[in-house]
PyMOL Python script that loads the backbone (N, CA, C, O; Angstrom):
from pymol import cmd

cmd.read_pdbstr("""\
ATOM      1  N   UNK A   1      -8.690  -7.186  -1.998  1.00  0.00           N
ATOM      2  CA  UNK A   1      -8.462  -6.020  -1.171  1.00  0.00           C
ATOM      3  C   UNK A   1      -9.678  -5.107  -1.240  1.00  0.00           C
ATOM      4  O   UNK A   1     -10.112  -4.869  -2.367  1.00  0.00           O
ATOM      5  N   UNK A   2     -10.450  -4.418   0.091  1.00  0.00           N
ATOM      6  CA  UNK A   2     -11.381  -3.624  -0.398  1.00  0.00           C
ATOM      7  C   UNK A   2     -10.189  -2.014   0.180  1.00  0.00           C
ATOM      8  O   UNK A   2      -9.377  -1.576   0.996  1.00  0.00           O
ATOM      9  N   UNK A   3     -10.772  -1.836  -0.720  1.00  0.00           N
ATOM     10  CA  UNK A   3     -10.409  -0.288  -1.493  1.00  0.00           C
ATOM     11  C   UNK A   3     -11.299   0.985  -1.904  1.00  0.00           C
ATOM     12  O   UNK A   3     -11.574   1.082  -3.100  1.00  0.00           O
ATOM     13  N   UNK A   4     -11.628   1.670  -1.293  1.00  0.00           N
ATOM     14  CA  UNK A   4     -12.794   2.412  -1.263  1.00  0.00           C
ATOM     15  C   UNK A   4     -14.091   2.130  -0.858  1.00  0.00           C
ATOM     16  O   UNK A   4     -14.525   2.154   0.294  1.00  0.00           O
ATOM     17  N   UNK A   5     -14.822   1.798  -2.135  1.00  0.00           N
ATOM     18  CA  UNK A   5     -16.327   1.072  -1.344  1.00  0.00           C
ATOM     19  C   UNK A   5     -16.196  -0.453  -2.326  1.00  0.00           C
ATOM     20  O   UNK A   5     -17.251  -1.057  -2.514  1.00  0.00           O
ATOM     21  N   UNK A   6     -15.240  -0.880  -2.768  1.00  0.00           N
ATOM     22  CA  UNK A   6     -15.302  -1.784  -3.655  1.00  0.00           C
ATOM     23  C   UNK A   6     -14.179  -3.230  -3.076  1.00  0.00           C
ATOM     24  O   UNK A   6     -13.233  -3.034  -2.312  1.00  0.00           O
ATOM     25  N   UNK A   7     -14.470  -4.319  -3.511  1.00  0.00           N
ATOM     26  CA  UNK A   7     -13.229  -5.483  -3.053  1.00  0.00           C
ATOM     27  C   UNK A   7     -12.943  -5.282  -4.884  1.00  0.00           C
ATOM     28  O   UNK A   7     -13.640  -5.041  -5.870  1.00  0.00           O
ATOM     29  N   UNK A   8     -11.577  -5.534  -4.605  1.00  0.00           N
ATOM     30  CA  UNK A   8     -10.785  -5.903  -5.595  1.00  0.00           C
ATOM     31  C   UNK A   8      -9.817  -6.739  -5.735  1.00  0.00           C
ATOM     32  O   UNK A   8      -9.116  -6.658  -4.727  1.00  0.00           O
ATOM     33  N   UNK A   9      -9.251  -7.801  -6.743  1.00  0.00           N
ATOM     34  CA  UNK A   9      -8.487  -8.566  -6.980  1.00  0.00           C
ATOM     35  C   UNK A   9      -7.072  -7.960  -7.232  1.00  0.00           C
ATOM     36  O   UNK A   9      -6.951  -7.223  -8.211  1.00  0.00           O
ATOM     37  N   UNK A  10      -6.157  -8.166  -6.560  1.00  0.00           N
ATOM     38  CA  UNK A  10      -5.166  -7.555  -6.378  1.00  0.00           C
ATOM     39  C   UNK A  10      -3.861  -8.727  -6.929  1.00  0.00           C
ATOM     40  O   UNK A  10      -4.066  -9.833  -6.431  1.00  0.00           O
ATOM     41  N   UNK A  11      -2.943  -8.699  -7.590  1.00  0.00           N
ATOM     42  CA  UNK A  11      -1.792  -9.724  -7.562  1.00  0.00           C
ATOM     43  C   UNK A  11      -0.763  -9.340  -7.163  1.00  0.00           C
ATOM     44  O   UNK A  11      -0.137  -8.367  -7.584  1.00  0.00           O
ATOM     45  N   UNK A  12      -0.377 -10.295  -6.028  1.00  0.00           N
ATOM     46  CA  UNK A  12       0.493  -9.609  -4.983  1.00  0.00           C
ATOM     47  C   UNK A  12       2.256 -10.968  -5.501  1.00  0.00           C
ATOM     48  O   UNK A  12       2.427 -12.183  -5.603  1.00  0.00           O
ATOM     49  N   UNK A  13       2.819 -10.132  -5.606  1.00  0.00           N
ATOM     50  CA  UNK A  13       4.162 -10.907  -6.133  1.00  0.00           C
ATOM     51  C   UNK A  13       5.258 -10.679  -5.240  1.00  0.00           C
ATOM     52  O   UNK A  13       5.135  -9.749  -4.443  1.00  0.00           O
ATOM     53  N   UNK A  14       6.342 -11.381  -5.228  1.00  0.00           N
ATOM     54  CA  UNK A  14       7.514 -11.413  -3.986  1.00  0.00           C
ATOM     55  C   UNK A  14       8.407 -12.183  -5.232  1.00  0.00           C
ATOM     56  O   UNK A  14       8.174 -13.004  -6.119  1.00  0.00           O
ATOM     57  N   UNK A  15       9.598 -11.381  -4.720  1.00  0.00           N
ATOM     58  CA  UNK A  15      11.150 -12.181  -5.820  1.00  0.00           C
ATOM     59  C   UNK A  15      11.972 -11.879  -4.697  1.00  0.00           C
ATOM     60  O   UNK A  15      12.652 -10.854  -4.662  1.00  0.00           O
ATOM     61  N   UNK A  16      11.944 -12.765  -3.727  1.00  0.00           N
ATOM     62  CA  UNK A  16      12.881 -13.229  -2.393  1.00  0.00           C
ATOM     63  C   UNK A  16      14.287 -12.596  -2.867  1.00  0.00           C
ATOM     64  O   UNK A  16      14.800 -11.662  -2.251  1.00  0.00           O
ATOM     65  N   UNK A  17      14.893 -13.205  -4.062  1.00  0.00           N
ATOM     66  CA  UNK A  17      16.456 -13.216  -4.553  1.00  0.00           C
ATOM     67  C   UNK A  17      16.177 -11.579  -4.942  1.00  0.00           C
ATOM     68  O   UNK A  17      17.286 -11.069  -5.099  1.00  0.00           O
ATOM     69  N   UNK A  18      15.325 -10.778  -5.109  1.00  0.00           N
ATOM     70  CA  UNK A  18      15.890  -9.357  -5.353  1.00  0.00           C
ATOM     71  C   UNK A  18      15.640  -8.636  -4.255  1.00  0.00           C
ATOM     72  O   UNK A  18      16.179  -7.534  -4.160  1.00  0.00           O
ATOM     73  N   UNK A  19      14.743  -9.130  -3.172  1.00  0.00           N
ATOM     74  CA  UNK A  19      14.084  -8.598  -2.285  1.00  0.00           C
ATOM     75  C   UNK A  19      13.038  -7.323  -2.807  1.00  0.00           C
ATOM     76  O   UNK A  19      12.989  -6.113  -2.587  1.00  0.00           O
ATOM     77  N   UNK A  20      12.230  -8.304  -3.625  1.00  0.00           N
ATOM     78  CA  UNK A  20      11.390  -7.272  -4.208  1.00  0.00           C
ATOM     79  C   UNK A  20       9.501  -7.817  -3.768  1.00  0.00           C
ATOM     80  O   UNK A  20       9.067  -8.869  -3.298  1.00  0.00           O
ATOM     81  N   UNK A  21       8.979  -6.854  -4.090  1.00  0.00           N
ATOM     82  CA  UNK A  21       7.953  -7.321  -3.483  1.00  0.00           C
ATOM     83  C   UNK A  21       6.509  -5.966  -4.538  1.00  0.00           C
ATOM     84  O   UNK A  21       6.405  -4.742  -4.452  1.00  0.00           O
ATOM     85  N   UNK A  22       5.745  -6.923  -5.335  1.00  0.00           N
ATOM     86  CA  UNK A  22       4.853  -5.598  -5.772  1.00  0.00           C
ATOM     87  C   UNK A  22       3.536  -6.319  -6.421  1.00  0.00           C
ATOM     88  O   UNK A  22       3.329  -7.408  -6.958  1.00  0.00           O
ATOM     89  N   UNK A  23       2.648  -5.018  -6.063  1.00  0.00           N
ATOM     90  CA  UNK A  23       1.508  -5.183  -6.457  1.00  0.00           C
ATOM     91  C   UNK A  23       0.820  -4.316  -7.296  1.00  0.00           C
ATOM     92  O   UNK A  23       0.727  -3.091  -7.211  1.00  0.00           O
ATOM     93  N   UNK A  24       0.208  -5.298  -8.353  1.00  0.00           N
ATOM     94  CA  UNK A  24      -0.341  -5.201  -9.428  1.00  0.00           C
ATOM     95  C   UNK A  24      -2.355  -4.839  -9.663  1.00  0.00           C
ATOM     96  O   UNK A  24      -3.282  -5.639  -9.535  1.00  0.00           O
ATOM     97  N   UNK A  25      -2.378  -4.006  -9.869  1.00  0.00           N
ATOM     98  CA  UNK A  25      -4.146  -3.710  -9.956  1.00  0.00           C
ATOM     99  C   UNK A  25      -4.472  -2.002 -10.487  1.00  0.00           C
ATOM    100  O   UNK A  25      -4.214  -0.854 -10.127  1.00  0.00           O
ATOM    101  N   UNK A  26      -5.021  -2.548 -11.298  1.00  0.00           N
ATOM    102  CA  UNK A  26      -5.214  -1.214 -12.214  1.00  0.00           C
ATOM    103  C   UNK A  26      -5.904  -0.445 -11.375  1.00  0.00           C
ATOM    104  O   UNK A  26      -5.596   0.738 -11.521  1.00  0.00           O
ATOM    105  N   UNK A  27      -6.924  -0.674 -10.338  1.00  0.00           N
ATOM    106  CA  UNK A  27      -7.813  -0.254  -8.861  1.00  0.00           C
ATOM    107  C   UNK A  27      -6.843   0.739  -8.105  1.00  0.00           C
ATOM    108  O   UNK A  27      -7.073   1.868  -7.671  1.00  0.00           O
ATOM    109  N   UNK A  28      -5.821   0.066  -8.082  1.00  0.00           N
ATOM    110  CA  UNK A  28      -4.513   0.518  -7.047  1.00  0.00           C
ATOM    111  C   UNK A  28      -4.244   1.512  -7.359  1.00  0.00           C
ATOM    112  O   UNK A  28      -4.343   2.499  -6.630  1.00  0.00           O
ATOM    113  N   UNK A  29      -3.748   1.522  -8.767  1.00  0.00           N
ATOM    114  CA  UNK A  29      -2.991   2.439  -9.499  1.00  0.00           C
ATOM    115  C   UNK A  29      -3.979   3.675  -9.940  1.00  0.00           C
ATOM    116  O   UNK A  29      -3.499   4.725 -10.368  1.00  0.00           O
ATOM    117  N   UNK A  30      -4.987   3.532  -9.845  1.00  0.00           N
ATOM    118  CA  UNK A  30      -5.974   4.543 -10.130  1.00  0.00           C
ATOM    119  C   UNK A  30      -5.911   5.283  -9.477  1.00  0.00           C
ATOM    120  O   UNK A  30      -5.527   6.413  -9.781  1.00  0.00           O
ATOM    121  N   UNK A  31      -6.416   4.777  -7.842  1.00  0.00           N
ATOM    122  CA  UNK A  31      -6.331   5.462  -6.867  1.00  0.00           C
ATOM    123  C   UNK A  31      -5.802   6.222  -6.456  1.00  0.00           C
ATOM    124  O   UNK A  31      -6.224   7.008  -5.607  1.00  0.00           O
ATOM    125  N   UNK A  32      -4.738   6.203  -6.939  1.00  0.00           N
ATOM    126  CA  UNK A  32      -3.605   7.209  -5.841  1.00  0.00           C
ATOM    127  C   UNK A  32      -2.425   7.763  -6.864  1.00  0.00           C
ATOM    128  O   UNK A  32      -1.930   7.179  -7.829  1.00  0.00           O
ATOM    129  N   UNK A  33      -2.153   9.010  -6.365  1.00  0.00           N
ATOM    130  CA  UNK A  33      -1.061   9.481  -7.715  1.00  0.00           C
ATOM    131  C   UNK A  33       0.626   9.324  -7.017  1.00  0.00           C
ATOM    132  O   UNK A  33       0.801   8.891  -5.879  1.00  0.00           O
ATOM    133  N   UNK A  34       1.569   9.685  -7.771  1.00  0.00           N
ATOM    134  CA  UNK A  34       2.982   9.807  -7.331  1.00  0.00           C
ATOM    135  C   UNK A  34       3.262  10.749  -5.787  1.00  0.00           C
ATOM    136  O   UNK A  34       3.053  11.960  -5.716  1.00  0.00           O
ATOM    137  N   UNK A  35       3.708  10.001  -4.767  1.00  0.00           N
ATOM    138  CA  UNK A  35       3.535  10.393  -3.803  1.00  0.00           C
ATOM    139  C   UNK A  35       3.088  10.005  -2.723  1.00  0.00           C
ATOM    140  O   UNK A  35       3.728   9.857  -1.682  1.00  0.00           O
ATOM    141  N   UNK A  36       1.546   9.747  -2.967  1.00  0.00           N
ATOM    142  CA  UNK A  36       0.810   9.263  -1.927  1.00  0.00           C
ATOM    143  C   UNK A  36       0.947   7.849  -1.092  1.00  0.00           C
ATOM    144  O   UNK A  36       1.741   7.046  -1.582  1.00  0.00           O
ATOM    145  N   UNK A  37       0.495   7.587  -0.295  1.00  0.00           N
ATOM    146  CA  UNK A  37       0.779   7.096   0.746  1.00  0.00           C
ATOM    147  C   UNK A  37       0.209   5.445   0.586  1.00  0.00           C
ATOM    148  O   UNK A  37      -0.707   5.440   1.408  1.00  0.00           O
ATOM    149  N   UNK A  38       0.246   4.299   0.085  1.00  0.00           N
ATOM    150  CA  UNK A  38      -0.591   3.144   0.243  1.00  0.00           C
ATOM    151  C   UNK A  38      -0.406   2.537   1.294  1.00  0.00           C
ATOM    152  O   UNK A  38       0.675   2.128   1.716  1.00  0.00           O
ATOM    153  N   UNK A  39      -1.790   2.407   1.948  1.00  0.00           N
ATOM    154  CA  UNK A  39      -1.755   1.907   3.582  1.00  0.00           C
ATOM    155  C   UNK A  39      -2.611   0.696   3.767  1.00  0.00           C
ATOM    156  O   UNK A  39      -3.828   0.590   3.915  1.00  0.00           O
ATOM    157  N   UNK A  40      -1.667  -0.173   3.720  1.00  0.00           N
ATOM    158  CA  UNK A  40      -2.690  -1.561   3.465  1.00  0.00           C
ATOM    159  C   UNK A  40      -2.610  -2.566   5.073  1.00  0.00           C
ATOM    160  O   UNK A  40      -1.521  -2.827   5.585  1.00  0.00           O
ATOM    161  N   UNK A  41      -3.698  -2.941   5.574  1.00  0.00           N
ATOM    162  CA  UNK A  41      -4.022  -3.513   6.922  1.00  0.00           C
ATOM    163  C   UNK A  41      -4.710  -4.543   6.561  1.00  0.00           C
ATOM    164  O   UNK A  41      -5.702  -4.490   5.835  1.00  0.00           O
ATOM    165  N   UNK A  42      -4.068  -5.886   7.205  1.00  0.00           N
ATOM    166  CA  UNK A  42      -4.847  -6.863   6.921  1.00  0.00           C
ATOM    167  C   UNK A  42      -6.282  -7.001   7.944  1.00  0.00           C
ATOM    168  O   UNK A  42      -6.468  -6.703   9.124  1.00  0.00           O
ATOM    169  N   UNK A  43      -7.266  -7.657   6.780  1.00  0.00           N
ATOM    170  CA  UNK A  43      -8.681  -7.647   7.192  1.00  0.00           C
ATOM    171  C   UNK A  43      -8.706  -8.811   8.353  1.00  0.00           C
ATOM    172  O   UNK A  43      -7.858  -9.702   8.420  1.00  0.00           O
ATOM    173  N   UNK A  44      -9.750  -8.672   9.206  1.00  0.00           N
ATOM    174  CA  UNK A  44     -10.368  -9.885   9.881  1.00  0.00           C
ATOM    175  C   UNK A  44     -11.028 -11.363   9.147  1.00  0.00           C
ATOM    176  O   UNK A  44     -12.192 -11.321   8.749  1.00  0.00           O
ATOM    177  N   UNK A  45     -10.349 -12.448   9.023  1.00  0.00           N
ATOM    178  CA  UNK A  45     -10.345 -13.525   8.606  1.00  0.00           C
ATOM    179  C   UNK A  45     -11.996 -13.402   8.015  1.00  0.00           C
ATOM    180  O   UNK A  45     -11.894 -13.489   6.791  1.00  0.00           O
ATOM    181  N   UNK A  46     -13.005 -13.287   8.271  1.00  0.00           N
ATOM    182  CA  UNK A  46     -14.359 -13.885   8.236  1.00  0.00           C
ATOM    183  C   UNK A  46     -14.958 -12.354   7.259  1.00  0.00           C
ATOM    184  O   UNK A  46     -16.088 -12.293   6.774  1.00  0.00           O
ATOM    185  N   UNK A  47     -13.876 -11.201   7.139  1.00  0.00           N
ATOM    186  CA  UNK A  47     -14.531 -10.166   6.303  1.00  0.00           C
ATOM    187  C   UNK A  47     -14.339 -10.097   4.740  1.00  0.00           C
ATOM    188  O   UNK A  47     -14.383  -9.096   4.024  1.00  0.00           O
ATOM    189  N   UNK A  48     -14.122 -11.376   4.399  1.00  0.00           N
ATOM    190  CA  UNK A  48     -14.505 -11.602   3.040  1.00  0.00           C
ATOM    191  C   UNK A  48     -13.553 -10.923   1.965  1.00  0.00           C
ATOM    192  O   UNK A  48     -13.953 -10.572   0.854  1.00  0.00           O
ATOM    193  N   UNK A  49     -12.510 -10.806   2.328  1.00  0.00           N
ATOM    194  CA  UNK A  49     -11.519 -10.040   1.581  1.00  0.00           C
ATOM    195  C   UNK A  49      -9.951 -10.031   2.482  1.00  0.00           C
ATOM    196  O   UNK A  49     -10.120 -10.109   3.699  1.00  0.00           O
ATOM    197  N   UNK A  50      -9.009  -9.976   2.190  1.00  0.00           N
ATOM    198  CA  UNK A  50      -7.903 -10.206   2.620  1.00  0.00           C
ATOM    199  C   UNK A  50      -6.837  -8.937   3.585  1.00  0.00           C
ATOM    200  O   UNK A  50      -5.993  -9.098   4.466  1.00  0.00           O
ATOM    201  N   UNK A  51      -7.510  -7.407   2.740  1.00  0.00           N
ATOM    202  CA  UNK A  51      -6.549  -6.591   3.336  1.00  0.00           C
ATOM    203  C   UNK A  51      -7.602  -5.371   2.855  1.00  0.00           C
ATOM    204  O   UNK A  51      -8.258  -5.316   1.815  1.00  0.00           O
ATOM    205  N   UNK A  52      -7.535  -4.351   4.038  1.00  0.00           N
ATOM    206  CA  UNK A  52      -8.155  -2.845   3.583  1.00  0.00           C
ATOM    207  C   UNK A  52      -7.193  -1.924   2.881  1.00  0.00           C
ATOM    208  O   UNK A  52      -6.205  -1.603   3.542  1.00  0.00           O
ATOM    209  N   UNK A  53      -7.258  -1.634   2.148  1.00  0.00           N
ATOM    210  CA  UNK A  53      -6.571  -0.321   1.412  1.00  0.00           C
ATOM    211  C   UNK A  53      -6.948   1.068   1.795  1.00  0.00           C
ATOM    212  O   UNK A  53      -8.092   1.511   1.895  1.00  0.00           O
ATOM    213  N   UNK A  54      -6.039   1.572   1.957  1.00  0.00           N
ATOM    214  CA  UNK A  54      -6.431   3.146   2.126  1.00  0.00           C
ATOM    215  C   UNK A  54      -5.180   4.109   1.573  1.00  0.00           C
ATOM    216  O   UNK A  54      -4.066   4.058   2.094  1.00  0.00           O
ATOM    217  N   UNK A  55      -5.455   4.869   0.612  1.00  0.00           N
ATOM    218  CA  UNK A  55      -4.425   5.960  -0.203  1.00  0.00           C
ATOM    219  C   UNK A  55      -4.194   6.678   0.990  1.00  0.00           C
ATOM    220  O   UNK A  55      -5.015   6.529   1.895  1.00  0.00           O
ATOM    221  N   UNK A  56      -3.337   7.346   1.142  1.00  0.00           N
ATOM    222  CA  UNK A  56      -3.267   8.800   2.147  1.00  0.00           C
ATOM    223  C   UNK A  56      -2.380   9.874   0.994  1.00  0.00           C
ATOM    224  O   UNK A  56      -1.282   9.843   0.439  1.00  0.00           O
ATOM    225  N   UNK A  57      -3.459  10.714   1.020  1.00  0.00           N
ATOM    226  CA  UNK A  57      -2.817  11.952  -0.284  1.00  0.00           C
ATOM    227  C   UNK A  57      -1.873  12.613   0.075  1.00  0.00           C
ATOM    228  O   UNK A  57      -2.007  13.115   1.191  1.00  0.00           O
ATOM    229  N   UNK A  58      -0.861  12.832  -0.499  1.00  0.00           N
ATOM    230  CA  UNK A  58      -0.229  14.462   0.326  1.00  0.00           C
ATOM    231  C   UNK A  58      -0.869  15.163   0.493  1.00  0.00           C
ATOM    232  O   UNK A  58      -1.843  15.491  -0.183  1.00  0.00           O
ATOM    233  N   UNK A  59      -0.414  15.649   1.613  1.00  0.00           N
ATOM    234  CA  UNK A  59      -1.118  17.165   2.288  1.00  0.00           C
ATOM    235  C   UNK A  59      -2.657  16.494   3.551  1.00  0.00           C
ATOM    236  O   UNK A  59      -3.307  16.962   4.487  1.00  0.00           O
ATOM    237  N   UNK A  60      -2.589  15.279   2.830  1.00  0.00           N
ATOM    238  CA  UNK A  60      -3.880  14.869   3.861  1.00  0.00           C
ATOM    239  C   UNK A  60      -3.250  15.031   5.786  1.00  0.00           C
ATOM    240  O   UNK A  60      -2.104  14.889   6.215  1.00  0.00           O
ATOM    241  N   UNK A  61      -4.497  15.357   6.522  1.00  0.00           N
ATOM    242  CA  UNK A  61      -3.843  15.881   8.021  1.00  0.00           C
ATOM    243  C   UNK A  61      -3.188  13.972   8.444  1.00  0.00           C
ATOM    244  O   UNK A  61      -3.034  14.066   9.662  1.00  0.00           O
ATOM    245  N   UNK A  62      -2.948  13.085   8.216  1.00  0.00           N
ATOM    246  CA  UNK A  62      -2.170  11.734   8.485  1.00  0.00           C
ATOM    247  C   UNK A  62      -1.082  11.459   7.804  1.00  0.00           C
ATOM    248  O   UNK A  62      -0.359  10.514   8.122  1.00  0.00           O
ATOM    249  N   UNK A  63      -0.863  12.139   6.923  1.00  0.00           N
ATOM    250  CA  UNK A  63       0.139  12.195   5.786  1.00  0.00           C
ATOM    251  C   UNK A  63       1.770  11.913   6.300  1.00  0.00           C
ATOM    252  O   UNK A  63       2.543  11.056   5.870  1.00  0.00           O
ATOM    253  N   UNK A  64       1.950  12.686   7.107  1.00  0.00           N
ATOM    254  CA  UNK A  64       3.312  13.208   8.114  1.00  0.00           C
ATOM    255  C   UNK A  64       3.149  12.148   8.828  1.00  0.00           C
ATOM    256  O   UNK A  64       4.131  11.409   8.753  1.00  0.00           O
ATOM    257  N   UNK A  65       2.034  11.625   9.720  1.00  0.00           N
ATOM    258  CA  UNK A  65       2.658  10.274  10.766  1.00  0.00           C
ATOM    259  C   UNK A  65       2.700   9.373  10.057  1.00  0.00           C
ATOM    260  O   UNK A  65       3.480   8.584  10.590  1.00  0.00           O
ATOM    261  N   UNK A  66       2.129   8.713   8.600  1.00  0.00           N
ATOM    262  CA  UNK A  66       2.468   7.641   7.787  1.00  0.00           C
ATOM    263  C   UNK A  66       4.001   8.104   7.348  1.00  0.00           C
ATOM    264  O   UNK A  66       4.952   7.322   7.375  1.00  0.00           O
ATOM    265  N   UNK A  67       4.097   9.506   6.937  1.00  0.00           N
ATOM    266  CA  UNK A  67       5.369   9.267   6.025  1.00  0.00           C
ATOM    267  C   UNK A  67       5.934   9.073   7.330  1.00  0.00           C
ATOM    268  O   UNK A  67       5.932   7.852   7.486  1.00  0.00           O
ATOM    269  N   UNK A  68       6.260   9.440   8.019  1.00  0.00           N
ATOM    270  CA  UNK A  68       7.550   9.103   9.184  1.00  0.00           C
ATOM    271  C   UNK A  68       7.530   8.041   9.994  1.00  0.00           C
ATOM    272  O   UNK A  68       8.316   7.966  10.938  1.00  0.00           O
ATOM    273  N   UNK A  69       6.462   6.912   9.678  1.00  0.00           N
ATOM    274  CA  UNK A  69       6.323   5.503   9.920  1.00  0.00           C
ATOM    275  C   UNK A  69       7.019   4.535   8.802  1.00  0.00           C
ATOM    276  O   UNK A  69       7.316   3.345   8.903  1.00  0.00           O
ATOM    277  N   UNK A  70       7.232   5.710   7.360  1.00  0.00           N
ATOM    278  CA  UNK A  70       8.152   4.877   6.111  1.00  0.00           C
ATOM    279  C   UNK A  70       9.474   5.014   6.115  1.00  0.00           C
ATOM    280  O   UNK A  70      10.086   5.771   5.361  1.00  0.00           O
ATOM    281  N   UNK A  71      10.205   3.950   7.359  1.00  0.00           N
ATOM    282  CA  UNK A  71      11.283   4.351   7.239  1.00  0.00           C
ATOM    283  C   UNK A  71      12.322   3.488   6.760  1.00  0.00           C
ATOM    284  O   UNK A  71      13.513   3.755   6.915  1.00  0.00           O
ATOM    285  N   UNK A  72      11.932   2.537   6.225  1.00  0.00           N
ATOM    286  CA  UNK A  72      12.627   1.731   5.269  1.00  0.00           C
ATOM    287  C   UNK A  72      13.212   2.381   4.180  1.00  0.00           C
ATOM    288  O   UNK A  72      12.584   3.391   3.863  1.00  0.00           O
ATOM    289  N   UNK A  73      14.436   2.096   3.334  1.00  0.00           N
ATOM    290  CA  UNK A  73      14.014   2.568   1.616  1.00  0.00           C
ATOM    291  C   UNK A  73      14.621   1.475   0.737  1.00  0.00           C
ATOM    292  O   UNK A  73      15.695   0.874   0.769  1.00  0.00           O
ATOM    293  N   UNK A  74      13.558   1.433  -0.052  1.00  0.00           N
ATOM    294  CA  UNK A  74      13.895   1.019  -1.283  1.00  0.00           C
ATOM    295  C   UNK A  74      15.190   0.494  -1.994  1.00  0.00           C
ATOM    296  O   UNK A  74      15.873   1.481  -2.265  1.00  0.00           O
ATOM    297  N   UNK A  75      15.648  -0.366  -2.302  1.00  0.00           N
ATOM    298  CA  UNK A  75      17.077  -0.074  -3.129  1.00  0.00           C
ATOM    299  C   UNK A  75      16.952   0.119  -4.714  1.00  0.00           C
ATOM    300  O   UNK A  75      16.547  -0.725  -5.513  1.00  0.00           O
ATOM    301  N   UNK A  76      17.236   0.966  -4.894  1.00  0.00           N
ATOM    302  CA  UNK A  76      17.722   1.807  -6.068  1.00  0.00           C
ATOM    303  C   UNK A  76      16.460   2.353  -6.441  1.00  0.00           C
ATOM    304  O   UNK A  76      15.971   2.124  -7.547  1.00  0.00           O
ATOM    305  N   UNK A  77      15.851   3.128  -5.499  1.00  0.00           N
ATOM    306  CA  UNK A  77      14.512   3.787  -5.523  1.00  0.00           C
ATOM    307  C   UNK A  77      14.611   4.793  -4.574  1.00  0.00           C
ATOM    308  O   UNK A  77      15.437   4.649  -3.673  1.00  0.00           O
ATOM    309  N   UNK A  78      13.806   5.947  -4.620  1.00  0.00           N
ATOM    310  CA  UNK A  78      12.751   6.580  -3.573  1.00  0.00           C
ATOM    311  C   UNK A  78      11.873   6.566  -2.798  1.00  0.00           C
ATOM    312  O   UNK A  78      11.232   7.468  -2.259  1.00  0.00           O
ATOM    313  N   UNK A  79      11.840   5.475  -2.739  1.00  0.00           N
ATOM    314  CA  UNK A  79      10.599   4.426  -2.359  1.00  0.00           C
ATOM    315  C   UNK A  79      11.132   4.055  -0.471  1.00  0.00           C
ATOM    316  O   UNK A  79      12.210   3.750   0.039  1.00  0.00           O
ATOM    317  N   UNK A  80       9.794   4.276   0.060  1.00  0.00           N
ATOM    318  CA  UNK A  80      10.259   4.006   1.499  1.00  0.00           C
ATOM    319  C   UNK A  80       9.063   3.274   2.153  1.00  0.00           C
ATOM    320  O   UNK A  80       7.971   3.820   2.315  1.00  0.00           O
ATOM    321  N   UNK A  81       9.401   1.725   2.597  1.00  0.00           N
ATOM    322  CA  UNK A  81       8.108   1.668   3.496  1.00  0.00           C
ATOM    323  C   UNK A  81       8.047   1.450   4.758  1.00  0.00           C
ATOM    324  O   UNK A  81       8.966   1.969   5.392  1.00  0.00           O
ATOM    325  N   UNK A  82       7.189   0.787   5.432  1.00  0.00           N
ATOM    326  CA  UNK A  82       7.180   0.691   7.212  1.00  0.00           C
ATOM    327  C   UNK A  82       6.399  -0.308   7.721  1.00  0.00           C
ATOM    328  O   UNK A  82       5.748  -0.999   6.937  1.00  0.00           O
ATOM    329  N   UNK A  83       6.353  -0.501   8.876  1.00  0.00           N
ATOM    330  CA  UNK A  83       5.596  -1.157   9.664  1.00  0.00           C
ATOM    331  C   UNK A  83       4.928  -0.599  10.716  1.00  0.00           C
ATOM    332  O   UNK A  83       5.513   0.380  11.180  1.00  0.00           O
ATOM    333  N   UNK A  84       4.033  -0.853  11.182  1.00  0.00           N
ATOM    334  CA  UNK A  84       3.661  -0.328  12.751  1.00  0.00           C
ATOM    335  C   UNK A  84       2.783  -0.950  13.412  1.00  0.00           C
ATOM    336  O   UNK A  84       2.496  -0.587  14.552  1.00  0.00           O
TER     337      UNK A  84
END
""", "prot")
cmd.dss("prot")
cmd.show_as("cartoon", "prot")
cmd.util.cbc("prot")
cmd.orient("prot")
């Protein structure tokens, strides 16, 4: 995943039977604090990396059309995500 100005190795996991789905990278977790927004878009096949990352902070001016694009939630969480 590139993620700032850097590609990073990301481990991306799925447990079908819980409907769970998460990713692992100390990169990730750096990045961004409780709250914020992870906005991940997959890359163009030939750009050498799999998916762009981008945090969106609270309070950032995109903040509000991501959160109200997360309209999934979580089960047995706070946690909400989306598609678009």
């Amino acid at each position: 995943m590139w993620i700032g100005s850097e590609v990073v190795s990301v481990n991306m996991m799925t447990w079908p039977d819980k409907h769970d789905f998460r990713l692992r990278s100390e990169a990730l977790r750096s990045a961004g604090r409780v709250g914020d927004i992870l906005r991940i878009e997959r890359a163009a096949p030939d750009a050498g990396f799999a998916y762009y990352v981008q945090i969106v902070p609270a309070g950032a001016p995109q903040y509000d059309y991501y959160s109200g694009l997360s309209v999934n939630r979580s089960p047995n969480s706070t946690r909400r995500w989306g598609y678009y």
